[in-house]
C-alpha positions as CSV (number, residue, x, y, z in Angstrom):
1,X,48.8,95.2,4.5
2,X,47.3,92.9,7.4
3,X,47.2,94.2,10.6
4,X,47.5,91.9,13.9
5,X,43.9,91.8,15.6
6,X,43.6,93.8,18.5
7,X,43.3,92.0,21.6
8,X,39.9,90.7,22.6
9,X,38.1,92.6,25.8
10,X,38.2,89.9,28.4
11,X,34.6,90.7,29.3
12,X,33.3,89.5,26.2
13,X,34.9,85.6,27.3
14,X,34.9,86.2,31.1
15,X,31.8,87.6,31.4
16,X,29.2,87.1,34.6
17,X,25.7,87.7,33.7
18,X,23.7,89.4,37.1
19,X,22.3,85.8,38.4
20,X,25.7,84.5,38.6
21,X,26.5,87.1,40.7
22,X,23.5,87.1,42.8
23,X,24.6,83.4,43.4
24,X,27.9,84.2,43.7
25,X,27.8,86.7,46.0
26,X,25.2,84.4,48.2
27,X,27.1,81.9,48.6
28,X,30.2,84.0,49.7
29,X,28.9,85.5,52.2
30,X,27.4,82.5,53.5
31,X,30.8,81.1,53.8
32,X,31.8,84.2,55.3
33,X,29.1,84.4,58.1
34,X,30.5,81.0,59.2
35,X,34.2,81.5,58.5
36,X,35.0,85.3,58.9
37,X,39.0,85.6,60.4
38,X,38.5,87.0,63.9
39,X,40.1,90.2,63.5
40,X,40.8,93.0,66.1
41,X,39.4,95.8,63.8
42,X,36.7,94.3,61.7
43,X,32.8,93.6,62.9
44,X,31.4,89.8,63.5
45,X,29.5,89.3,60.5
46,X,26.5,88.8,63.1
47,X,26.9,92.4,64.3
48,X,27.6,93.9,60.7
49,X,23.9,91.8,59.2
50,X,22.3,93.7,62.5
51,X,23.6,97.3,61.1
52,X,26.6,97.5,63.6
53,X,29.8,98.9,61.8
54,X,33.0,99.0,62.1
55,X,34.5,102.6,63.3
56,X,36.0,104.1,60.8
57,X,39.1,105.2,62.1
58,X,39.5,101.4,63.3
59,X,39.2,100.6,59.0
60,X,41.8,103.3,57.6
61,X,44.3,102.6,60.4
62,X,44.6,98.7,59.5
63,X,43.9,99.6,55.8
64,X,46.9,101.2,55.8
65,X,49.3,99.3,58.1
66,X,48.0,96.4,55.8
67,X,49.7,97.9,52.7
68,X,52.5,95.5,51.6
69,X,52.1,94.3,55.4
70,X,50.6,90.9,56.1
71,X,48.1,90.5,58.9
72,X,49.6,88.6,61.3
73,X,53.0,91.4,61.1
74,X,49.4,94.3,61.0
75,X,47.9,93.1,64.4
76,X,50.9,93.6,67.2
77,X,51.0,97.3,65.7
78,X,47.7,97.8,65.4
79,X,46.7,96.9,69.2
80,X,49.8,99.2,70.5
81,X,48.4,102.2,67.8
82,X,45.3,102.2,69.6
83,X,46.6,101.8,73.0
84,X,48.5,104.9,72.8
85,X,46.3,106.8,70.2
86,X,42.5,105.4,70.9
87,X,41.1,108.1,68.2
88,X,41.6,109.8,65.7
89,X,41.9,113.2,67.5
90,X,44.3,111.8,70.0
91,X,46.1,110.9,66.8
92,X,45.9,113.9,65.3
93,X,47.6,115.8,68.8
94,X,50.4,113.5,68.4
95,X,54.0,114.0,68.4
96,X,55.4,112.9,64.6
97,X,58.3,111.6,65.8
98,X,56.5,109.2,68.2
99,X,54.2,108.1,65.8
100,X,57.0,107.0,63.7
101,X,59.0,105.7,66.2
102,X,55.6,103.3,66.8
103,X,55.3,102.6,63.1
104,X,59.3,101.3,63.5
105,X,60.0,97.8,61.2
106,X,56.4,97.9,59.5
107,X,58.3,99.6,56.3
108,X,57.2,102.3,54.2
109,X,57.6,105.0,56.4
110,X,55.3,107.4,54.2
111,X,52.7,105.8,55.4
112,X,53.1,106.8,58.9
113,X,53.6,110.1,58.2
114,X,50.4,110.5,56.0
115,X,48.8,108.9,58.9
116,X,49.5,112.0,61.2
117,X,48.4,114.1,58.1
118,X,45.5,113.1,57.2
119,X,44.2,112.9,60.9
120,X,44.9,116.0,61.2
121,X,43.1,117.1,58.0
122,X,40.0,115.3,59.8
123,X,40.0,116.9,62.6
124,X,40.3,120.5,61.3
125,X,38.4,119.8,58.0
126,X,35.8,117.2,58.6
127,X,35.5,117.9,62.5
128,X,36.9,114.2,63.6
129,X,35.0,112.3,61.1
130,X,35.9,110.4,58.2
131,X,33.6,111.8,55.0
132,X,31.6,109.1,53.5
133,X,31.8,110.2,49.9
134,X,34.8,108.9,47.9
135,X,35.8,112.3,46.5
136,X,36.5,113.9,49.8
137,X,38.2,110.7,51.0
138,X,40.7,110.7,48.5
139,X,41.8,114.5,49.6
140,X,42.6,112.6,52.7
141,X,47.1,112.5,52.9
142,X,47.3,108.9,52.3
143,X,44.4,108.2,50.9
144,X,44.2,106.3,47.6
145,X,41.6,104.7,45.8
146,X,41.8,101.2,47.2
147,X,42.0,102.4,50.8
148,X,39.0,105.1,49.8
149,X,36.6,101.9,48.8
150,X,37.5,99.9,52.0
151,X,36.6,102.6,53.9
152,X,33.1,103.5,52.4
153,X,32.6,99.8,51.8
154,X,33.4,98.3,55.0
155,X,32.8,101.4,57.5
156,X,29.6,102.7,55.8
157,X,28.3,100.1,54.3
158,X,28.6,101.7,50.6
159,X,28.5,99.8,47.4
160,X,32.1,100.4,46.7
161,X,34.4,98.0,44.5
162,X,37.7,96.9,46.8
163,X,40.4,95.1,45.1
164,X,43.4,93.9,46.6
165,X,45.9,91.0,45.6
166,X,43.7,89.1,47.0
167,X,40.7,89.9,45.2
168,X,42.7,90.2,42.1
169,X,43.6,86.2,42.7
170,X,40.1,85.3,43.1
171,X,38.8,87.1,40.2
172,X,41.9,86.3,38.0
173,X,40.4,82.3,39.2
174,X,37.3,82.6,39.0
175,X,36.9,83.7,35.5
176,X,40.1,82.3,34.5
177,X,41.6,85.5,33.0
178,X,44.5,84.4,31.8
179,X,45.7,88.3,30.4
180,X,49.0,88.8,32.9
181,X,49.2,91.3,35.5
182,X,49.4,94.5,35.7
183,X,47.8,94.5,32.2
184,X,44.7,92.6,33.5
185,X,44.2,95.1,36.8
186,X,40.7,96.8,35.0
187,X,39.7,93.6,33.7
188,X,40.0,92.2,37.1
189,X,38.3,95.4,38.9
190,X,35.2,95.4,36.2
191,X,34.9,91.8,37.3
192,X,34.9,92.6,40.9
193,X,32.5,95.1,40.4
194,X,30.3,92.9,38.3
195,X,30.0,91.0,41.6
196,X,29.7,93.8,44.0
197,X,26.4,94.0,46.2
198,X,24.3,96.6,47.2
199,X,23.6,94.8,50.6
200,X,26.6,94.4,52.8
201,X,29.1,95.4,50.3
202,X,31.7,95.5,53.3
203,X,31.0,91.9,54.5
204,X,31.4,91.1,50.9
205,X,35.0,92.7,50.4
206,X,36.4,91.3,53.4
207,X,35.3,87.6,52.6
208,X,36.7,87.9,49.5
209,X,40.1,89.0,51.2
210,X,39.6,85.9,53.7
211,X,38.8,83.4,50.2
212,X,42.1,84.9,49.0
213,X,44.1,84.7,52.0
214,X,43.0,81.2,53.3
215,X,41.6,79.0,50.6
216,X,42.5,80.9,47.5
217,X,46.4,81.4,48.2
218,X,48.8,82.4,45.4
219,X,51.1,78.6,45.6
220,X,49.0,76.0,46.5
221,X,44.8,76.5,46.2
222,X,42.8,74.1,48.4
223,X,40.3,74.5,45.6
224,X,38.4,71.4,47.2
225,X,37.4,73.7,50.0
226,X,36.8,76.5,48.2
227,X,32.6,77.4,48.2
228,X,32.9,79.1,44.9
229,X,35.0,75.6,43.8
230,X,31.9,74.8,41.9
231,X,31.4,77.9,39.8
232,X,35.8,78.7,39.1
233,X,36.4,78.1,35.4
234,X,40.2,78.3,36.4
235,X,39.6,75.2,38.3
236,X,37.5,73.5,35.6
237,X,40.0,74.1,33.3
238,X,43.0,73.1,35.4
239,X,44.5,76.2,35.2
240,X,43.6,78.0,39.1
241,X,47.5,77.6,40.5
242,X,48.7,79.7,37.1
243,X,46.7,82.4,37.7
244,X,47.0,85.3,37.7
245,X,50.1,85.6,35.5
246,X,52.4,88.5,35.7
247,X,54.7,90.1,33.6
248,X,58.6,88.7,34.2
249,X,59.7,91.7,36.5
250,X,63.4,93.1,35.8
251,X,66.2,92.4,37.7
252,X,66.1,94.5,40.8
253,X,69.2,96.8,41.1
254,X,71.4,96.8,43.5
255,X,72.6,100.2,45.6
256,X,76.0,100.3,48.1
257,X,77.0,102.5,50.8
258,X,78.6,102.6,54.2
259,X,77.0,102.6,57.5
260,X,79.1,104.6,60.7
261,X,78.1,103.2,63.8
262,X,80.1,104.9,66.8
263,X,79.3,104.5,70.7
264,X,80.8,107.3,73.3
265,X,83.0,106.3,76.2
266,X,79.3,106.9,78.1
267,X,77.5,105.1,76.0
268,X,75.7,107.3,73.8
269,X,75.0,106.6,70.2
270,X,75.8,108.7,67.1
271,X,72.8,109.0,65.1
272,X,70.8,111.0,62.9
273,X,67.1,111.6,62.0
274,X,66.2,111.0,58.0
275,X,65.0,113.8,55.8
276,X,60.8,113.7,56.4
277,X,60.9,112.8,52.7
278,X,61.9,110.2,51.1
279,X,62.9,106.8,52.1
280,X,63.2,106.0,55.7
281,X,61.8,109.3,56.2
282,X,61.5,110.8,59.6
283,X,63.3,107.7,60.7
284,X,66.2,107.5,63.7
285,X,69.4,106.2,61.9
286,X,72.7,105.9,61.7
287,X,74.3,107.9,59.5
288,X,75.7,106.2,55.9
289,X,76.8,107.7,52.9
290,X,75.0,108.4,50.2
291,X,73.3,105.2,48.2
292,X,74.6,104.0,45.0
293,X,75.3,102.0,42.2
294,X,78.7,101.8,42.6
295,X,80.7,101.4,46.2
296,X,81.3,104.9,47.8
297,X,84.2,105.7,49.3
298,X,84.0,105.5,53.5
299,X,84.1,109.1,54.4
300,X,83.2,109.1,58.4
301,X,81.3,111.4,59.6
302,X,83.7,112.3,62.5
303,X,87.1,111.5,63.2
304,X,88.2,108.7,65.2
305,X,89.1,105.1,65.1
306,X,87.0,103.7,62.8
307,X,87.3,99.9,61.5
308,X,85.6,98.0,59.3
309,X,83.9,94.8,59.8
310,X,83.7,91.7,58.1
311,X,80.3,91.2,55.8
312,X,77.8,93.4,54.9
313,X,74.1,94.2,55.6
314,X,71.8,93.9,53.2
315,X,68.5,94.6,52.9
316,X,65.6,94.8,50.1
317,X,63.2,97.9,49.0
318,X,60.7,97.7,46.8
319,X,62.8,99.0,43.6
320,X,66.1,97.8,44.7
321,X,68.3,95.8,46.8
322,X,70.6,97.8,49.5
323,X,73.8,96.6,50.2
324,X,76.2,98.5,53.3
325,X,79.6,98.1,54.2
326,X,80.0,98.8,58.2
327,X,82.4,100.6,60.1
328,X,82.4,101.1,63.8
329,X,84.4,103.0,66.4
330,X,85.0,103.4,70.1
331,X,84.5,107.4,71.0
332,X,86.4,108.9,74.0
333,X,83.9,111.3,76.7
334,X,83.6,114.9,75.6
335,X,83.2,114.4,71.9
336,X,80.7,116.3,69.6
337,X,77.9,115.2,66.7
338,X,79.2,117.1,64.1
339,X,76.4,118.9,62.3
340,X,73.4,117.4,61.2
341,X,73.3,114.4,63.9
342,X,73.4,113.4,67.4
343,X,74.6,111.5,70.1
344,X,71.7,110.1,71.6
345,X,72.1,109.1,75.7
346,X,72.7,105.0,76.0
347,X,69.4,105.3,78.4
348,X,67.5,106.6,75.5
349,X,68.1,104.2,73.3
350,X,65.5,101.4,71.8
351,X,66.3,99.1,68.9
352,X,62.4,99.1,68.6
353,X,62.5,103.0,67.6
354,X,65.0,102.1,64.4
355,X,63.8,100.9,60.8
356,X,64.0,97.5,59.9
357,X,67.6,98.1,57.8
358,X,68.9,100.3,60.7
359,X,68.3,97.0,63.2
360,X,70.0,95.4,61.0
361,X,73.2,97.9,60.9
362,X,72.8,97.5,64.7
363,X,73.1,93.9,65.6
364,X,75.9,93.3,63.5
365,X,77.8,96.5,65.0
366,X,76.8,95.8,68.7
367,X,78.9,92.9,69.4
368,X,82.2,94.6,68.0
369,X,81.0,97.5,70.8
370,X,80.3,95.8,73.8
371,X,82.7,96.1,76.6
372,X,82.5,100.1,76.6
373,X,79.3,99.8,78.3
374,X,75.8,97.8,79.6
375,X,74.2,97.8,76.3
376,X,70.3,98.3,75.9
């Protein structure tokens, strides 16, 4: 009986011998020394050749704000982050719920609370310093491999191999690897690492994120102003804009449920803070029923004059697509949250402190409320 050949290691046809990356990596950081994105938590490439680092509490805190988070959304949050919490031991003495409130509409609210958690781990374990060594970064709440090499790479200047989307692109380009994503994602690290530098390994990560983000961009490649344009076998072949392919993802599913949104006669808000795990974790809300694949039936959460209004609000997670009916209601003075939330005082109040979806839930319930009071 014949047996189907086994698929061929893509080193073996995508290979890159240790001149080519000496050149490689030459050239990139050339390109990078004159075209470096001016960045509020990174190092001049003129201060990082003179031995000038970036602090590394200034690298994990836009690492992970950066996480599914594009820069220009990352900066706003991270000038106000360090504003209010200008080190990591200020960080660390901070009150959870303001943190997250800060972290409001940059998504993925585990992140913010990891980032409480593991400063705090730094400061009582590691005395207010990030560790250098990758094994005692990854104990680090938060902390995964990716985020581990930036850190050592960029802030210490330690030949560590950091791959990103955009990294992933570049390689997948460079060497044309035409295996599809996620499959390729070790063929496309060895390759990264195959180009990886002793000297100014940081400097080296980061231009490859700026080739990726500027020049090397997933739709349309200005491969005639790439410096590596000359040495990209995915351009040679005609091939770069394909690349890297990914496997056809599955229909995302879709959840319901029903958001209450009810103002007192003084204004105040019903709301309720999220479970700390969990999506939207920690997060100010209003309160919904329980998300699911079929339509729940409205159950408010107290009594009163509830109606529904027209539409819905929708809203996309990473594994599925949210859809919520809305009801609001008009409360009379002297009313109590029942169990579980609160009725938060109109002067209280920020839009700013809610979750992307729960802005949402607010904008389209605020009109139908005005009238009762000045609204924030």
């Amino acid at each position: 009986m014949r047996t189907a050949p086994a698929r061929p290691s893509l080193l073996s046809d995508a290979s890159v011998d240790p001149f080519e990356a000496e050149a490689i990596g030459a050239t990139l950081l050339a390109w990078y020394d004159v075209n470096a994105r001016v960045l509020p938590w990174r190092v001049p490439p003129a201060m990082s050749r003179a031995g000038h680092l970036p602090d590394p509490y200034h690298v994990w805190l836009s690492e992970v704000m950066l996480q599914q988070t594009t820069v220009t959304a990352v900066i706003p949050y991270f000038t106000t982050f360090l504003r209010r919490w200008p080190t990591i031991g200020t960080l660390a003495a901070a009150d959870e719920r303001e943190v997250m409130a800060a972290w409001a509409g940059l998504g993925y609210y585990a992140r913010a609370r990891n980032l409480v958690r593991c400063a705090r781990k730094v400061v009582a374990e590691h005395g207010g310093r990030f560790p250098k060594e990758e094994a005692a970064l990854l104990a680090l709440p938060g902390i995964g491999p990716y985020t581990a090499a930036a850190i050592r790479a960029i802030a210490f200047g330690k030949r560590a191999v950091v791959v990103d989307g955009n990294v992933e692109r570049v390689m997948a380009r460079l060497f044309a690897v035409g295996t599809p994503l996620p499959a390729a994602k070790a063929d496309l690290k060895a390759l990264a690492a195959a180009l990886t530098p002793a000297s100014r390994p940081g400097d080296h990560a980061q231009a490859l994120m700026d080739l990726g983000a500027t020049i090397c961009t997933p739709a349309t490649p200005a491969c005639g102003a790439c410096p590596l344009g000359d040495r990209c076998r995915g351009r040679a072949r005609g091939i770069a804009a394909e690349l890297p392919r990914r496997e056809r993802r599955k229909a995302r599913p879709v959840r319901f449920g029903t958001a209450f949104v009810a103002r007192r006669a003084d204004g105040a808000l019903l709301l309720e803070r999220r479970p700390p795990e969990g999506l939207l974790g920690g997060m100010l809300a209003f309160p919904t029923t329980p998300w699911s694949s079929a339509r729940p039936e409205a159950a408010p959460p107290l009594t009163g004059d509830w109606r529904r209004l027209e539409g819905e609000v929708r809203h996309v997670f990473t594994h599925f697509a949210l859809h919520l009916e809305l009801f609001v209601a008009r409360l009379p003075l002297g009313v109590e949250a029942p169990p579980g939330l609160f009725f938060l005082p109109d002067d209280s109040f920020r839009m700013t402190d809610l979750p992307s979806l729960m802005r949402k839930v607010w904008r389209m319930a605020r009109p139908a409320l005005e009238g009762q009071v000045q609204g924030p």
